[in-house]
Structures are given as C-alpha cells and as structure tokens.
C-alpha positions, 0 to 999 in steps of 0.5 A: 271747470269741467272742461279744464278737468277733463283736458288736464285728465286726457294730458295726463293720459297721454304722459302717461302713455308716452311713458309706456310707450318709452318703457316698451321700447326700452323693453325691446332694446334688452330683449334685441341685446339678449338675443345678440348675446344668446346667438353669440353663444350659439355660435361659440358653440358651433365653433367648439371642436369636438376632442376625438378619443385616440386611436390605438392604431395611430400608435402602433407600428410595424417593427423589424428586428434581427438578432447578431449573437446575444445582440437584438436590434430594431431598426429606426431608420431606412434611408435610399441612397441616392440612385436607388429605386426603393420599390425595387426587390432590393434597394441600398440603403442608410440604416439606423437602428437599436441594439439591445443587450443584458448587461450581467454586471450592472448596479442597479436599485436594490431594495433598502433596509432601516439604517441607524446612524449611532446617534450621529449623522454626520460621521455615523457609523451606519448601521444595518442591523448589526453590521455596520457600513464599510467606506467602499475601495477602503481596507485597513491593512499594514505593510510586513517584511515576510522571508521567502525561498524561490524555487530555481534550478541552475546548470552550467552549460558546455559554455561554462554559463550558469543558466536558471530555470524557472519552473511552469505549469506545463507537463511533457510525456518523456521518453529518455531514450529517444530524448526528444518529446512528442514525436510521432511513435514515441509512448513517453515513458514519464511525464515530464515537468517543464521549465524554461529559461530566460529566453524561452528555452525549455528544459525537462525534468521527471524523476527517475530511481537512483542507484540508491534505490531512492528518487531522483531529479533528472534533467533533459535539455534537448539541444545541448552537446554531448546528447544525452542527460545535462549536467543540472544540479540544485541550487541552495534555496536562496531566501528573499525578504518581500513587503505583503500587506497584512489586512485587518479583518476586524468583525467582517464575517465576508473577509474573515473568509477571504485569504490576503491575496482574495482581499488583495483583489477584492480591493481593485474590484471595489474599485471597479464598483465605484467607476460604477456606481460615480459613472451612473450615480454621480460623484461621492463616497460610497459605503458597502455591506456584504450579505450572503445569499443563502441559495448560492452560498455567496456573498453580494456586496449593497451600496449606500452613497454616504451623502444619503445617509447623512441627509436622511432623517432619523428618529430619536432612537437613530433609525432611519425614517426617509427612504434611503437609496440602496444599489446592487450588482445586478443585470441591465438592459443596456441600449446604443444608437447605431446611425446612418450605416451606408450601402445596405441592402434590403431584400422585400418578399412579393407583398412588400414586406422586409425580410432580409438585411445585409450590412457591410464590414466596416472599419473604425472610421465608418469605411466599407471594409471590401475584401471582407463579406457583409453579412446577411440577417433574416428580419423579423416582423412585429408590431409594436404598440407604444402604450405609454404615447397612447396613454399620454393621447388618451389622458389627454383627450379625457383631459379635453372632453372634460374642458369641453362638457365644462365649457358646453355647461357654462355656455348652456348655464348663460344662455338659460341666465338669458332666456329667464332674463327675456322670458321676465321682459316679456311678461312686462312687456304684455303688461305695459301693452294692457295697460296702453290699451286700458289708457288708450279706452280712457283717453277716448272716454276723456276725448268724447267728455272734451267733445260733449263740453265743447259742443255744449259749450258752443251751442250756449253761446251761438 
C-alpha cells in the first residue's frame, strides 16, 4: 500500500506540474500579445505628424499699389507676354489689378431703433416714436387746374412776321449807340437783358427813361433793317391753365418744410433709393422715416424693408423684441476687378523692386488706342499681411495641437493599461515558477520514497 500511495503522489505531482507549466506558457502568450500591442502603439506614435504653428511670413506680401485721381489700385497679377524677357529693366506685361473707391451715396446699415406695429404686424402702422414709417417712392397728392400768365414778347419783323421771344438768365452789356455788344472799345452803357427766339436768335432788351420821365422797355435786335432800335411791342399776358399735383403733407414735419415742386423731386429721388436698396438688399417694399441731423440742420432719410417688420416679434404692448435691420445713405468702399490689360510695361529699380507702371489707352472693346499716350504711374511698395488667413492657419493649428495631445493621451493611457496588464502576468508567473520548483523538490521526495520501497520491495523477495 505504501508504494501505491506514494506513486498515485508523484502522478499527481507531475499533473499538477504540467498544469503550471501550460499555465506559464499561457502567461507567455499575453505577455508576447501585450507586447505586440505596446509596440503597435509605438509605432502609431512615431507615426504622428507633429502640427507646426504658422508662420506670419507665409501670409504677408509684397504689394504694389498707384493711384489714378481719387482711384487706388493694387495690382493682382503680372502676367509676360510671350517674347519678353522678365528679368529685363522693363518687360510688357498682362496686368490685373484692383480698384478701390468711396462710394459717398451708398445705403449702408444703420443703427435700429425699438419699432412698434400699433397692435398689427401685418399692415401696422409702424412706428418709431412718434413718427410713423412712410411707404418709400409713396406720396399722397391730387391733381389741380392752376391759371397762369407766361411771360413773352412779340414784334413784327420787316417781313411783317410776328416773332416770340423768350426771355433767359443771360445779361449783356449794351451800348445803344454802337448797337453791337461785346466789341472790343465798347464801355456798355446798360446791362442788357436777353432773349432769344425760336430759332436761337438773340435779341436785347435794358430799360431806358421815356420821354415822359418814367421807365421803359427798349429793344435791340442787331441784325434787323433799318439799324437802329426794332419795332418790339408787349404782348397782352395771355393766361394758361396747367394740372400740378397738390401734395398732402399731413403730420410729416420733413415735407412740411418742402415747396410742391422739392416734393416734386424728392419723388424720383425715393425712387432712386429703392434701385438701391432692391439692388443690394433684394426684392420688397421699403418703408422711410426722416430725421434731422442737429449738426447740419438737415434731414437724412432711414430705410426699413416692410417684410422685416412684419416678421419681427413683437411683445404685448407692440414693441419690437428682435432686431430689426435699419439702413441709411452713407459711404462705401466699393471694389471692381480690372483683368488681363495687354501691353504694359513695368519698370525695375537695380534691387529688383517695381517702380513704375505704364498702361496704354484703351477703347471699349479692350483695343490699344495708338495715337493716344499711355500713361505712366509711380508704384508704391507695401507689405501686406493678410490676418484674417493667418488667423484661420493659427486656429487651425490650435485646432490640430489639441487632436494631437488628445491622441498622445490616449495612446500613452493604453499603453500604461498594458504595462499594468503585464506587470500582473508577470507576478503570476514568478509565482507559478515557485510553485514548479516547490513541486519539482516534492517529486524528487516522492521518486526517492518510490525508489526505497522498490529496492526494499526487491531485496525481500531476491
């Protein structure tokens, strides 16, 4: 029974062994599996482009500008010409550039005031204070029969026709006694009136004292027979009817100050804002107000588009809550591309730099006018920065920096993960090779009791 003991012992022992065993090497699996991981990681990290903050210079250049009357313009482009030798003092050229302006009669955004709708937002009336909104281009006004007396003369001509004259703003110094003005000598003696007739012809008419002792008309025509004064007399006023549109000023305090004929024209001028306001804000009905501006004493016209109000929100006392867009006449710089003008010439200083472009005459179809001059402007040198790029590249690279220190974070987090993973399965595995080798000191004990019981086992029976 002892040696059956015992052997079942060292079977077990050695069961127990190979279990340690298959456990080790599993153990040296993960571990080897870890290590591929943490090298993959590695690697993903030598891999990772570093972002690179921009560079100001990348974003500034050099600019040429020149300046043609109240026009400045920055050339875009130099194109050569074919047949040119661009490191020449002066080479033809295709030029492209940019002209800038101030546009003085443009509407531009103005600052909004709180509009109240009267209680409906759909038809209103709008209100600013107490003002209310007017529909642009819209003035009431009814048509009037007014009587009239134009101011014309007649006079019957050697011919025995009946000529009439209409009188101008033009004056002539007169000396009746040489009958014709403006010669060289003369010291004209009254100041003349003018007048002209149907065909252009001019006739002079200065008072003179009658033989009464009171004033008088006299006339002068230079070229009728016999010389002297002609034969002019008044005509009876003759009264004419005409329609004139009488316009209704109502409560507005700006065309109570206004005559018929400056409503008259202030009409096309609203017409003339809406082009405006549609070319640049699009399509609808436009409403005014006119505030006076208490530095020059005039008044300067605010736009509202009529759909904003009507889509604006409104609180229960009919204010407006939302921000509604308010424009007036104001300056603007306006921009226009001016592309490809052929046969210009550049001039270079001895460093390289432009200092002089000279630009033919054209015709409207882009033709070089030849017997005209082209003209020569000085070019001015300038760098340019363009910030809002550079700020763009910078955000950008902040944008990057931050993806990369995530993704360095990440990678380092994983890898510590593993390290922790391997650093346990190497704990266990010093543990398992304790416990092979306190197996391996008991299976000897086991295999010397297995020997001793078979010698002795032996001996007994030999």
């Amino acid at each position: 029974m002892g040696m059956a003991a015992s052997q079942a012992r060292f079977l077990g022992l050695t069961a127990r062994k190979n279990n340690v065993e298959y456990e080790g090497q599993q153990i040296n699996q993960q571990r080897t599996t870890l290590s591929n991981e943490s090298a993959n990681y590695y690697n993903d990290l030598l891999g990772m482009a570093v972002p690179v903050p921009p560079s100001v210079d990348d974003y500034t250049k050099t600019v040429y500008t020149f300046e043609d009357g109240a026009l400045t313009n920055q050339i875009t482009a130099m194109i050569v010409q074919d047949g040119v030798d661009p490191s020449g003092p002066i080479g033809t050229y295709k030029i492209s550039y940019l002209r800038q302006w101030i546009d003085d009669f443009a509407v531009v955004s103005a600052c909004t005031s709180i509009v109240n709708d009267s209680g409906n937002p759909t038809d209103g009336p709008f209100m600013v204070g107490a003002k209310a909104l007017r529909l642009l281009g819209k003035l009431d006004g009814k048509e009037e029969e007014v009587s009239y007396s134009p101011k014309r003369y007649t006079f019957t001509n050697g011919a025995g026709e009946e000529i009439e004259l209409r009188e101008t703003n033009e004056t002539v110094g007169l000396d009746p006694d040489d009958k014709d003005p403006g010669e060289e000598g003369d010291i004209p003696a009254y100041d003349a009136k003018v007048y002209k007739d149907g065909n252009g012809k001019e006739y002079y008419m200065f008072e003179i004292t009658g033989d009464d002792g009171e004033p008088q008309e006299a006339w002068f025509s230079p070229d009728d027979s016999p010389k002297g004064y002609s034969a002019l007399m008044n005509a009876a006023p003759e009264e004419k009817k005409k329609k004139v549109t009488q316009y209704e000023t109502g409560d507005d305090e700006y065309l109570k100050t206004l005559s018929n004929d400056q409503i008259e024209a202030l009409k096309l001028e609203e017409l003339e804002y809406i082009k405006l306001l549609t070319n640049k804000y699009g399509e609808g009905n436009y409403m005014v107000r006119y505030i006076k501006n208490t530095t020059t004493g005039e008044y300067e016209p605010y736009f509202y588009k009529l759909q904003d109000l009507q889509g604006a929100i409104y609180d229960e006392n009919g204010n407006s809550q939302s921000n509604i867009k308010c424009y007036k006449i104001g300056s603007e710089t306006k921009y226009e591309e001016i592309k490809a003008l052929p046969d210009c010439r550049v001039e270079k200083d001895s460093s390289g730099r432009y200092i002089n472009i000279t630009i033919p005459q054209y015709n409207e179809d882009g033709e070089v006018l030849a017997d005209l001059p082209p003209v020569t402007y000085a070019l001015t040198t300038q760098t340019s920065t363009d910030q809002d790029a550079y700020q763009d590249a910078m955000n950008q690279y902040e944008y990057d920096k931050a993806l990369y220190d995530k993704a360095i974070q990440d990678i380092n987090a994983k890898i510590e993960i593993i390290q922790s993973e391997d650093k346990n399965l190497e704990l266990r595995l010093k543990q398992l090779d304790t416990e092979q080798k306190a197996i391996s000191t008991e299976m000897d004990a086991v295999s010397q009791v297995i020997q001793k019981n078979t010698e002795s086992s032996f001996k007994t029976f030999g």
